[in-house]
Steps between C-alpha positions, in 0.01 A plus 500: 500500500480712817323835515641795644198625779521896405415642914155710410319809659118530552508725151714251320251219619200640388620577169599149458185369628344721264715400213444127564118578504549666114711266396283135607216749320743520221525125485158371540386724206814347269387166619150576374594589190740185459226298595251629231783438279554185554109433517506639075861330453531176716832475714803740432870431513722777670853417557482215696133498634195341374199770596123303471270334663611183741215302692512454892244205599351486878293239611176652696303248687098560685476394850384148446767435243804633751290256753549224243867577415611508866307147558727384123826625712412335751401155369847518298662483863593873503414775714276755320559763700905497380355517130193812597539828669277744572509811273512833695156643384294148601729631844361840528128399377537257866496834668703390816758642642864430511485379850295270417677382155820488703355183659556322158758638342770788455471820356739593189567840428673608226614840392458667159583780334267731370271856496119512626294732420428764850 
């Protein structure tokens, strides 16, 4: 399917910003409420979709036991540091700056989408 780009004016824009802003309200409040449904009923069938609960599982691991996983890795003949990456927070909570972290690696940037609040 290809969408048609409609060419917009300032006006135009803001009302669609604005509209966008209603309508994600609009939607968080319906999911709410289909969540505390669901939390009385147990899953619901709509059409084709299943809505409920699914579980995600992460692994979190202390300092000493990423120490001892990385030393595992490594006595299985691989190189840990293919398997572990750093996570951007444990990044900014180093404090230094990109020069610096440019010595080791490259920066990714990504772009998204979105509204902040001014």
């Amino acid at each position: 399917m290809t969408a048609v780009i409609e060419k917009l004016t300032e006006e135009k824009a803001i009302e669609l910003a604005l509209e966008i802003e209603r309508t994600e309200a609009a939607l968080k409040q319906m999911k709410v409420n289909l969540k505390a449904y669901v939390d009385d009923n147990g899953p619901l069938q709509a059409g084709d979709k299943l809505w409920g609960y699914s579980v995600s599982t992460s692994w979190q691991f202390g300092a000493d036991g990423l120490k001892e996983l990385a030393v595992a890795i490594t006595a299985e003949g691989k190189n840990a540091w293919e398997f572990l990456s750093l996570p951007a927070t444990s990044i900014k909570k180093l404090g230094w700056e990109e020069a610096a972290l440019s010595q080791y690696g490259t920066l990714k940037e990504t772009k998204r989408f979105d509204s902040r609040k001014v």
